[in-house]
N, C-alpha and C positions, 0 to 999 in steps of 0.2 A: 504494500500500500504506500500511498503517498508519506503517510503520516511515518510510518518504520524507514522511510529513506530517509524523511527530515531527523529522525533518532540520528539513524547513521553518522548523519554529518556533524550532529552535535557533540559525538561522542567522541570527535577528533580535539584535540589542544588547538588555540588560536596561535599563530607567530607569524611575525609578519616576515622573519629570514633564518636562517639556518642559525645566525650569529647572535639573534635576541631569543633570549631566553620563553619559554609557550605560555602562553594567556590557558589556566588549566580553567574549566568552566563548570563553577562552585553553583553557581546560582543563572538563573534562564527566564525569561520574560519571554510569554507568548501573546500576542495579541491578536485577537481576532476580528478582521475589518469592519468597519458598518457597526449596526447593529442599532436596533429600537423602533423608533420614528424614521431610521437611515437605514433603508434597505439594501443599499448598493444596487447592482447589478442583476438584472431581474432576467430569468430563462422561462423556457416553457413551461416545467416544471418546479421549478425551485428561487430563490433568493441568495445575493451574493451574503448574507451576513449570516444564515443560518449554515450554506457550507462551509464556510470560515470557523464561526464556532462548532461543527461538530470537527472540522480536522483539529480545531487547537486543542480540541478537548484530549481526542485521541492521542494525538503529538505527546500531551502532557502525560498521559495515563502511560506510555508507552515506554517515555525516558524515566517515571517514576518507577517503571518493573525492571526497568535494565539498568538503570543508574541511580537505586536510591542514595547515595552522594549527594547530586545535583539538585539544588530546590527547583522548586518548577513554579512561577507566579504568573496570575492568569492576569489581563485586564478588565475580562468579563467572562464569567462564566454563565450566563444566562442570555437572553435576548434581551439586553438594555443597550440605552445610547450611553457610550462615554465620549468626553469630548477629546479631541488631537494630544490638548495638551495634559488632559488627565493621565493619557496612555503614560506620554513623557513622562512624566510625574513620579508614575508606579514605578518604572522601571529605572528609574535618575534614587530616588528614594530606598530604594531597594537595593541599591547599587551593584545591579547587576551585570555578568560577565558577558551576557550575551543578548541581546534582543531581536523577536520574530516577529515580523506582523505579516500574518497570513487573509490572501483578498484572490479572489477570482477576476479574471479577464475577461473583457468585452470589446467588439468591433465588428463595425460597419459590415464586412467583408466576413457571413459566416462560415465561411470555408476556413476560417482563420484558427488554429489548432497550437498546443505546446504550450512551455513552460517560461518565464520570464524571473531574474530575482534581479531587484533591484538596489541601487546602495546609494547615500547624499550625493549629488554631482549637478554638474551642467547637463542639457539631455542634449545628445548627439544626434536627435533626428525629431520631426514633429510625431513620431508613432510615441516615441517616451512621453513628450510632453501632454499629450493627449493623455495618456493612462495617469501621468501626476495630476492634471487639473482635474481630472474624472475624480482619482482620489481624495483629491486638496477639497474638492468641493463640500465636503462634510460638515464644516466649520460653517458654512452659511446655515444650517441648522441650528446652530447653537446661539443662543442668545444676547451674546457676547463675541460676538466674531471679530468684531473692530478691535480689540485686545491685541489680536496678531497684526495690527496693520498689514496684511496682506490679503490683494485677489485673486485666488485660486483661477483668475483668467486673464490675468497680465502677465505678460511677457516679462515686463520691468518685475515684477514679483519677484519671479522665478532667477534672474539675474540675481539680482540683492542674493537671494538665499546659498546661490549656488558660490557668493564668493565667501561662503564660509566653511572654511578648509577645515573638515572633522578633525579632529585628532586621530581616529580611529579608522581613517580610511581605508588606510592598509590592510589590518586587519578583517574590516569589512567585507572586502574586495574579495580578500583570502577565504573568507567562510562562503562567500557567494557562489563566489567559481568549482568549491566543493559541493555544494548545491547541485548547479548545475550538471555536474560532471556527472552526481549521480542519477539525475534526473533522464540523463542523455543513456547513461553503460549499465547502472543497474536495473531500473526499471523500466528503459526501453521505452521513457516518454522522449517526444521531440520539443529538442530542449534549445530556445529564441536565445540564450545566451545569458550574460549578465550585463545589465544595463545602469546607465547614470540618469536623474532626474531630481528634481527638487520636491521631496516629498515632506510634510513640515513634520510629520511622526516621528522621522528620523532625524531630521535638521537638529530637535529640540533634546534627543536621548545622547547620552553622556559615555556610551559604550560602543562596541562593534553592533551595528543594528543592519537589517537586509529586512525588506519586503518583498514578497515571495506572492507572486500570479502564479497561482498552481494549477490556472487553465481554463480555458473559453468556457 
């Protein structure tokens, strides 16, 4: 299953080179997109924020049988809304090693198929920035969105955000491309790559963080 590959990958050490010593990963943030009055991404049959929280569930119940070590911290275990910066919050507060925020893919083109993880950056193509503003969008929900002074549909937003150089990128990068790799040779999903975008979940989280499209 999807959710036993995302174990897989967790269950690797983070380093960002041979020479720095490995980010060993004590504690995990799962977050699960959408959710509440936010339903994301709507299919025939289902809703993006209900398959997000049943993968994050399983994700968590999965690393907790195989690594009780590792704590596992949810941001929602139920169908409510949290806001962008709540998520941040949990996981900056917690101060944990690793942060997941798992979200379903949509697009125009339904022939459109595979896997996408993404990490803080500038977006290298207008397909990235489409899936960030789709995402960013959540925050017009929330009552209080002028708080981020940002538009989830400017251009200039996304610039601002992107010139802030994580600490963690590397890192990032490194857990993504593991992602991906398994996504691609172990379970034989077809795997869009690892991608840069200005997503504010991650912008705002204080660790290695990836947002993870587990699929149209």
């Amino acid at each position: 299953t999807l959710s036993f590959l995302l174990f897989f990958c967790v269950s690797f050490s983070l380093a960002p080179s041979f020479t720095t010593p490995p980010l060993k990963i004590k504690k995990v943030v799962i977050d699960a997109g959408h959710g509440g009055k936010d339903p994301g991404t709507s299919g025939k049959h289902s809703k993006e924020k209900d398959v997000a929280l049943a993968m994050a569930l399983e994700l968590g119940a999965i690393i907790k049988k195989n690594l009780p070590e590792v704590e596992v911290i949810y941001t929602r275990k139920t169908d409510v809304f949290v806001e962008l910066e709540e998520r941040a919050n949990i996981a900056n507060t917690a101060q944990a090693d690793l942060f997941i925020s798992i979200h379903c893919n949509a697009a125009e083109n339904t022939k459109a198929f595979g896997t996408e993880t993404y990490v803080m950056g500038m977006h290298k193509s207008d397909d990235n920035l489409s899936v960030a503003m789709r995402e960013n969008a959540s925050i017009l929900m929330e009552d209080d969105h002028k708080k981020y002074n940002f538009d989830p549909y400017s251009i200039i937003s996304y610039i601002k955000v992107a010139n802030h150089q994580s600490a963690h990128q590397t890192e990032s990068l490194r857990f993504a491309t593991k992602v991906e790799k398994q996504f691609g040779e172990r379970v034989k999903r077809t795997s869009r790559g690892v991608r840069q975008s200005g997503f504010l979940v991650l912008w705002q989280t204080s660790m290695p963080s990836v947002l993870i499209e587990i699929g149209f």
